[in-house]
C-alpha positions in Angstrom: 108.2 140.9 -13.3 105.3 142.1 -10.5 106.6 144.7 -8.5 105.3 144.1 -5.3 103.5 146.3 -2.7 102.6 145.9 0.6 99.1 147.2 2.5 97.8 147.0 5.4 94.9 145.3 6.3 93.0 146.1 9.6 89.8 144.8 11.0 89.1 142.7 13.6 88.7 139.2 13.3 86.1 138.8 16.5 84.0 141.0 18.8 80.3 142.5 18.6 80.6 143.5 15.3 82.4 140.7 13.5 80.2 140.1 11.0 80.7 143.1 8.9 84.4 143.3 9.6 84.9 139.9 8.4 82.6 140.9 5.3 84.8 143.7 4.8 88.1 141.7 5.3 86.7 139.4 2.6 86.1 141.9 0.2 89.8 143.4 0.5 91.4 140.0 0.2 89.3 138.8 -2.6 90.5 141.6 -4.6 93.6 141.2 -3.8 94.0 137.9 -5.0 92.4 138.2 -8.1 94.5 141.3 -8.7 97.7 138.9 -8.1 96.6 136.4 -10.4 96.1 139.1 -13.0 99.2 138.2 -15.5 98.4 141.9 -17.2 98.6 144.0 -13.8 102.2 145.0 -13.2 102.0 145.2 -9.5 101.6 142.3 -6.9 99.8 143.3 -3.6 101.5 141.7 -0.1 98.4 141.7 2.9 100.3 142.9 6.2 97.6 141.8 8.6 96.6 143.3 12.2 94.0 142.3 14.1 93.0 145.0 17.1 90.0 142.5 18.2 87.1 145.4 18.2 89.5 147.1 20.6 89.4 150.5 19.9 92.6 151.9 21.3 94.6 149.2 19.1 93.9 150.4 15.9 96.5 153.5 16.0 98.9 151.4 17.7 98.3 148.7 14.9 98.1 151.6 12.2 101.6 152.8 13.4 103.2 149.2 13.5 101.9 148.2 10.0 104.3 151.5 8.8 107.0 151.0 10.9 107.8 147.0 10.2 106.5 147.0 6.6 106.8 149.6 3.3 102.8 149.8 3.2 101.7 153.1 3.4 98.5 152.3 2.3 95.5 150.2 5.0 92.4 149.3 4.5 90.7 148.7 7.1 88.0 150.2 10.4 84.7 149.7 11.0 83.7 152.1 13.5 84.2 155.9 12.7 85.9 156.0 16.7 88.9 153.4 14.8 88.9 155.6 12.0 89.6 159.1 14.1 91.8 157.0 16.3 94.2 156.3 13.2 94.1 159.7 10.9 97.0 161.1 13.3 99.1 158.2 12.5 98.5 158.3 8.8 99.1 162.2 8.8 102.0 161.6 10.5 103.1 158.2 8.4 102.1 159.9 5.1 99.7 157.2 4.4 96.2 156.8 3.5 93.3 154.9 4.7 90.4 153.7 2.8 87.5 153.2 4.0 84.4 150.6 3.6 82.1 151.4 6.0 79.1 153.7 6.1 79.4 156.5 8.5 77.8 159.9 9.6 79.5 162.4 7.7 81.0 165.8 8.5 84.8 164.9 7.9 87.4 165.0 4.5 90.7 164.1 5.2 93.5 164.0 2.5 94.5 160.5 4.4 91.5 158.8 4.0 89.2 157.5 1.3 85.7 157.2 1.7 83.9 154.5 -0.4 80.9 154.0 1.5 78.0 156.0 1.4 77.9 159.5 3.8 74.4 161.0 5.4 73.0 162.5 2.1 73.4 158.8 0.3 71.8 157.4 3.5 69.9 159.4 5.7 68.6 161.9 4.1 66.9 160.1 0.9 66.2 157.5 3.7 64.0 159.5 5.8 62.7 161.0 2.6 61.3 158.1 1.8 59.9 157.1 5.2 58.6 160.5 6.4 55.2 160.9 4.1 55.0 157.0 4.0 54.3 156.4 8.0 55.1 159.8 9.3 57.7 162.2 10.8 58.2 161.8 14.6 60.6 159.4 15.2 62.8 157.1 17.9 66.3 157.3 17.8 68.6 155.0 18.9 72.9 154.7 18.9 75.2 152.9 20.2 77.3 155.0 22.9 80.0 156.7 20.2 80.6 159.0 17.4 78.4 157.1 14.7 75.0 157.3 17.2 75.5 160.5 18.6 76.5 162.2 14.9 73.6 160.2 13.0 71.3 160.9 15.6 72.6 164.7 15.9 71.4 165.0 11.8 68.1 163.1 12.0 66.9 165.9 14.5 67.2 168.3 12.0 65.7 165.8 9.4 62.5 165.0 11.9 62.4 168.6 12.2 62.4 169.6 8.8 59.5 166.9 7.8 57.5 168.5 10.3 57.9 165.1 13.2 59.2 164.9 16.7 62.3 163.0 18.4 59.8 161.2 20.8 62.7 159.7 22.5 66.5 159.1 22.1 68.5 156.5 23.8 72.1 154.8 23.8 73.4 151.4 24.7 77.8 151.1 25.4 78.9 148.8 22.2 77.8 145.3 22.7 75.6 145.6 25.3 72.5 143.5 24.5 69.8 144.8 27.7 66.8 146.2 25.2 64.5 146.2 27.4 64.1 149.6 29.0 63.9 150.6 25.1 61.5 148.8 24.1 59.5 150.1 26.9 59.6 153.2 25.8 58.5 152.9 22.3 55.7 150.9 23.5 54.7 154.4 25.1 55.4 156.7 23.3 54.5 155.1 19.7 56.2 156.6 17.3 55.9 156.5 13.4 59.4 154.5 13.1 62.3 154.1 14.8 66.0 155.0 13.6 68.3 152.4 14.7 72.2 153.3 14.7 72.8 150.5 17.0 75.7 148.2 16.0 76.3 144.3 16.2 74.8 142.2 18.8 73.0 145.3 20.4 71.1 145.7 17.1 70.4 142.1 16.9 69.0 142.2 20.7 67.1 144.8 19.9 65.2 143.4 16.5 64.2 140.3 18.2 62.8 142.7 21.1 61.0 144.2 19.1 59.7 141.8 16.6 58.0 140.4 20.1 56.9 144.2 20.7 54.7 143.7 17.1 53.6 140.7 17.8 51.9 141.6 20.7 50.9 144.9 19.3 50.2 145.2 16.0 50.9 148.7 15.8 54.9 147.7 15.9 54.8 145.7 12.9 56.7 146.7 10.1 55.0 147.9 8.0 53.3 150.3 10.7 56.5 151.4 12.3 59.6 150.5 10.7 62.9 150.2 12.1 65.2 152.0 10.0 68.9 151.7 9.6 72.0 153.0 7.4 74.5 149.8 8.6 72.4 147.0 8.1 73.1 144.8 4.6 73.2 141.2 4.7 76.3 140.6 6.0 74.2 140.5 9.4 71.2 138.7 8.5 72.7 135.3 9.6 72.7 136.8 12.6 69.0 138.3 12.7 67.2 135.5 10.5 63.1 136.5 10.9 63.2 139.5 13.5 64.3 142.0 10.5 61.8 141.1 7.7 60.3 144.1 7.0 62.3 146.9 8.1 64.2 149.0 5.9 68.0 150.4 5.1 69.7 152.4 3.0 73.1 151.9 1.1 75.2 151.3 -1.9 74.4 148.2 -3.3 72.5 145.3 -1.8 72.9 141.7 -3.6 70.9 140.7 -6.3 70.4 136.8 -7.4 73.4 135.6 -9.0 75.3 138.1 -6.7 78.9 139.5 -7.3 79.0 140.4 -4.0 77.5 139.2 -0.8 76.9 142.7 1.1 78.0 146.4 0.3 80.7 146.1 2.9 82.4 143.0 0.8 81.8 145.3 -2.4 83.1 148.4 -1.1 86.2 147.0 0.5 86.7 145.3 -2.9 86.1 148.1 -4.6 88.5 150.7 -2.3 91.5 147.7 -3.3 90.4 148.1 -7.1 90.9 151.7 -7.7 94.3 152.0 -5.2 95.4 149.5 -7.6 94.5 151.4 -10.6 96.7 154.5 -9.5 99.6 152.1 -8.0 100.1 150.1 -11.0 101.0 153.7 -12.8 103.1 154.9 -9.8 103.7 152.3 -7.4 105.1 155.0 -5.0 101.6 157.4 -4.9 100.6 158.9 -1.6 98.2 161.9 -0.9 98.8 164.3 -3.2 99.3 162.0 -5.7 95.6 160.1 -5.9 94.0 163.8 -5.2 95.3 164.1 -8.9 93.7 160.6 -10.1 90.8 161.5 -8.4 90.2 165.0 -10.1 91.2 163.5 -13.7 89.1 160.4 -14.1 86.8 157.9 -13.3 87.5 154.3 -12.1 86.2 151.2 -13.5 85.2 148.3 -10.8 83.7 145.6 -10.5 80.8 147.8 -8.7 80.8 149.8 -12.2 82.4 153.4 -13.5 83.2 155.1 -10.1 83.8 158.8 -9.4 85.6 160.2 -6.3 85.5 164.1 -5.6 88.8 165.6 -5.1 88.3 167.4 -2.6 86.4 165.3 0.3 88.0 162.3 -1.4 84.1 160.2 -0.8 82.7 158.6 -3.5 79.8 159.0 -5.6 77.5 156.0 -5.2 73.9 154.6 -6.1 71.5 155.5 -3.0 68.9 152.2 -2.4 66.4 151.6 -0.2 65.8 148.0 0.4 63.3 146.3 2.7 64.5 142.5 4.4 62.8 139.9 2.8 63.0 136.1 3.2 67.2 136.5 3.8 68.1 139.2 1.4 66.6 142.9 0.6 64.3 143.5 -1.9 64.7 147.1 -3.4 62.5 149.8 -2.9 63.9 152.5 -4.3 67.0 153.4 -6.5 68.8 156.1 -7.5 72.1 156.1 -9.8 75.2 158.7 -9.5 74.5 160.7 -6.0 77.0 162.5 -5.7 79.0 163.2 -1.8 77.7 166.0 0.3 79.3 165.1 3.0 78.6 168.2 5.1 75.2 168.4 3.8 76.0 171.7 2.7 73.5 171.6 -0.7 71.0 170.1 1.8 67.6 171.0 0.7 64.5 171.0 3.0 62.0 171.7 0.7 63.0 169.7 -2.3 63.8 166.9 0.4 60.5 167.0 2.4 58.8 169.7 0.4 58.5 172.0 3.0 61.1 174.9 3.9 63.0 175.3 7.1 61.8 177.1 9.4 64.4 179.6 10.9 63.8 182.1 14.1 64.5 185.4 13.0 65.6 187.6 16.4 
């Protein structure tokens, strides 16, 4: 007989950024189920759902009531990296651990969190490697009002810097605000060679359709002149863009190829994050912490996403790094690169193999 084991699930079922929660929420569930109906798997995962609605302060709450009524003391779940923050006192204090699906701007390891998406040197960095000698270095940046714009925007200064570009402009919009048009005006002016977009939901989809406008009434905004760039988009939000993002460019994991296994690398990854917790439960049903720091430093994982390695000590995952540009509804790939492993702190950050020039440092 299964023994069962409950998790918590936790992302939002509505809001600005729906779209990739509800691909991530897929992903979970799907491999949950087809763990269940696994007759050789000697565990039996139990969902215990909570839905905090894209409001931030209810993710903790939620976090704390999904280990107080129920024996999970594992969640996946959050999109934003301000839900994620808002939860790691709760799992410190809970003894549980959350894994995570999402893309986000480095410069954290926590022993309470897992982090199967891809961090700034699987994103950014080989990103604005790519975009830098292609178009050129000076660059507009924008973020939505939180941690993930101000930290990825924080990074590609350095980045601009080190390719030898300028920040021509950096500008914020609150979460869900959809009002483009002061940014868009400032492009227009001071033309830069591409703009970095860390916007999220309906503010990035305002802002693609204001600028697909912006290139068809100047051809020096077209895409493959200036190119918007982005480390969040996959195609779990082209429904919601349709023709305004042909063209432009991101970075991740895994983007879908035709027959797919996956729909976006936020379904895969959430799938992927309930795959290997699986593998350590089903040999100790009761593992926490210091438990999968051991898995992680003695093997590999097999997933459906292929042989997966997590590093023991920042607990992120080593990933493929591709650049894909937005075709006719899916991304056609650019560039790939297999086994990158995390750097989260970008501390073997290298600006001359990276832009082949060196840093420049003031020396006082």
């Amino acid at each position: 007989m299964k023994r069962r084991i409950e998790i918590g699930i936790l992302y939002s079922r509505s809001g600005s950024y729906q779209l990739v929660s509800d691909a991530c929420r897929l992903g979970a569930m799907r491999a949950i189920a087809e763990i269940n109906a696994d007759r050789a798997q000697s565990i039996e995962l139990v969902p215990v759902e909570r839905d905090p609605q894209s409001n931030a302060d209810r993710y903790a709450t939620f976090c704390e009531d999904i280990f107080r009524t129920s024996s999970a003391r594992h969640v996946v779940g959050c999109i934003t990296s301000w839900s994620r923050k808002e939860t790691i006192p709760v799992l410190e204090k809970a003894g549980g651990m959350l894994w995570y699906a999402c893309p986000y701007e480095g410069f954290e390891a926590n022993e309470h969190v897992v982090y199967m998406h891809a961090c700034p040197n699987q994103h950014l960095v080989p990103l604005m490697a790519h975009v830098a000698p292609r178009f050129g270095a000076n660059g507009f940046l924008l973020g939505s009002n939180y941690i993930w714009g101000w930290e990825m925007n924080r990074v590609a200064r350095d980045l601009i810097a080190d390719a030898g570009g300028k920040v021509l402009g950096e500008r914020y919009l609150r979460i869900g605000e959809t009002d483009v048009s002061r940014l868009i005006h400032e492009i227009r002016v001071t033309r830069p060679d591409f703009i970095l977009n860390n916007l999220i939901g309906t503010s990035s989809y305002a802002f693609l359709a204001a600028y697909r406008e912006l290139g068809r009434e100047d051809a020096a905004f077209e895409p493959d002149a200036c190119p918007v760039i982005s480390c969040n988009l996959t195609e779990a939000e082209l429904s919601a863009i349709g023709e305004t993002g042909k063209g432009h460019l991101s970075a991740g994991p895994y983007f879908a190829s035709r027959p797919a296994a996956f729909a976006s690398s936020f379904e895969a990854s959430a799938y992927a994050s309930v795959e290997v917790m699986a593998d350590v439960l089903s040999g100790n049903p009761d593992a926490g912490p210091a438990e999968f720091s051991k898995a992680f430093a003695e093997r590999r994982f097999a997933t459906r996403l292929g042989s997966i390695a997590i590093d023991p000590n920042t607990q992120h995952a080593t990933l493929p790094v591709i650049i894909g540009r937005i075709a006719d509804g899916f991304f056609e790939v650019v560039s790939r690169e297999e086994e990158v492993a995390p750097d989260p702190y970008l501390s073997r950050y290298d600006p001359a193999k990276t832009f082949g020039r060196p840093r420049l440092r003031v020396v006082s």
